[in-house]
N, C-alpha and C positions, 0 to 999 in steps of 0.2 A: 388323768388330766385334772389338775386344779380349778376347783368350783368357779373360782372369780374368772376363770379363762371360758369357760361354758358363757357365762352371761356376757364376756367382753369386755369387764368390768377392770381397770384399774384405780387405784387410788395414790393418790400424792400428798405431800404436804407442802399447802400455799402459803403464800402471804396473809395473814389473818385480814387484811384490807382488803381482800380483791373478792369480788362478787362472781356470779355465777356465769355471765358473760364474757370478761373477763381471763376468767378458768379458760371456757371454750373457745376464747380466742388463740390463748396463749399454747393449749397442750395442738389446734389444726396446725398452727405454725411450727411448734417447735420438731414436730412427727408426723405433720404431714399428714393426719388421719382424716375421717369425720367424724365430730364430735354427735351424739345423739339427745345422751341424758347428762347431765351434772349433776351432785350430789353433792352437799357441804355440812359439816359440824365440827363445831368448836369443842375442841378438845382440853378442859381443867386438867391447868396440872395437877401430878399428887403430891403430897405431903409426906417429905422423907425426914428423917430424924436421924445424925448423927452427934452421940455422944447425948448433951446435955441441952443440944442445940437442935430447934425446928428450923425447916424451911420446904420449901416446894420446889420443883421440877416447873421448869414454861408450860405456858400452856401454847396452844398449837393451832392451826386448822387443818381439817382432813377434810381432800375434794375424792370424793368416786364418781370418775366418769369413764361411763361408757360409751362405746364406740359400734359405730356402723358396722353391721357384719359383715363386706367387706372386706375391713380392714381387721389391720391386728398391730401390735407394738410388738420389737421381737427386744427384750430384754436382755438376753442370754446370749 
């Protein structure tokens, strides 16, 4: 079994504007679960180099939230 399944944890990638409540609102509704914890960091992009030329990758937000044991999200 996969670590992140143990704790009940998933993670997404949100909208870098939306807040912690938000999250929790959006993942009960979309899955129907309970939400328990949220988790969020903003993720810099990096810095790729093609040729002669710099530039960066987006940068992001990553939510990990966890869920009521429960529940489960079936991905697969």
């Amino acid at each position: 079994m996969h670590f992140a399944n143990k704790l009940n944890a998933y993670s997404f990638e949100v909208n870098k504007k939306a807040n912690k409540t938000q999250i929790r609102g959006a993942i009960q509704r979309l899955y129907g679960v309970k939400v328990t914890e949220v988790r969020t960091s903003n993720r810099k992009g990096k810095v790729r180099r093609k040729g002669a030329n710099y530039g960066t990758t987006r940068s992001w937000k990553k939510a990990v939230v966890v869920l009521h044991e429960d529940y489960h999200i079936d991905l697969f």
